[in-house]
C-alpha positions, 0 to 999 in steps of 0.5 A, a space after each residue: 744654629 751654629 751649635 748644631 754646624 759645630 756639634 756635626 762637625 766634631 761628630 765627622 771628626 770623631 767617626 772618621 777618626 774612629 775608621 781610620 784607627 783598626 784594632 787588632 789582636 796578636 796573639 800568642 801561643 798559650 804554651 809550646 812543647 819543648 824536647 831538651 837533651 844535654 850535650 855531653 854525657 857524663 859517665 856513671 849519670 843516667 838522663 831522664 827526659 820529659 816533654 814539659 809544657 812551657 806556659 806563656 809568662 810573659 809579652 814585650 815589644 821590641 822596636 826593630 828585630 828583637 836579635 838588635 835588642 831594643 826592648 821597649 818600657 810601657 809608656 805606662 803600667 799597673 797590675 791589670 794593663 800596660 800601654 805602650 804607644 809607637 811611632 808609626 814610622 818603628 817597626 814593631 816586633 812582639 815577643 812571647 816569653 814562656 816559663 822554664 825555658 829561655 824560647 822565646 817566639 816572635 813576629 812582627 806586628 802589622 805596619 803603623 801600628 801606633 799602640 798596644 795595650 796588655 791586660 793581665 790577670 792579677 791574680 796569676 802570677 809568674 816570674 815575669 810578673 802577672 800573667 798576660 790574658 789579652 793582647 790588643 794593639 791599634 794600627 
């Protein structure tokens, strides 16, 4: 009987811990349109000027504004997924890379989020490594 009391009770432990714990999923852009145009002409040079599609390449956290450069290391890592876990007391900003320029976008992430897994697609790769596919994050 008291298997039964105990079984129940670590089930109640477990659920309500499993309420308590919301999932969410930021996401960034897949790509970002961009204008580029030099500041000084020079003489006898012609500019030629496209609107290039600037692809996402990569994704970091940063504890506080990404401008006071705290940039966060995973807690652990390989080519499929990245965790990182924080202090529910940090606030988290998550930051998109993209490939060819040096724009990045950024936002914080909600309040007391405690974690955030990265999957990335191993067999895509850029110079920032393997290109992310799934952002999930745990509050």
């Amino acid at each position: 009987m008291n298997y039964w009391k105990l079984v129940t009770s670590l089930y109640f432990i477990f659920f309500s811990i499993m309420v308590q714990a919301k999932i969410y999923t930021p996401n960034c852009p897949k790509q970002i349109n961009r204008i580029e145009h030099i500041n000084t002409a020079h003489d006898n040079w012609e500019t030629i000027s496209s609107i290039p599609n600037n692809f996402l390449s990569g994704v970091s956290f940063y504890s506080g504004h990404p401008k006071e450069g705290a940039s966060l290391k995973p807690n652990s890592i390989n080519k499929k997924v990245s965790k990182w876990t924080f202090s529910r007391k940090q606030r988290i900003y998550i930051v998109c890379e993209y490939n060819q320029t040096g724009i990045k976008l950024t936002q914080p992430l909600a309040k007391k989020t405690s974690q955030c897994t990265i999957s990335y697609n191993p067999l895509v790769q850029s110079t920032n490594g393997f290109l992310p596919e799934k952002i999930q994050c745990t509050q």
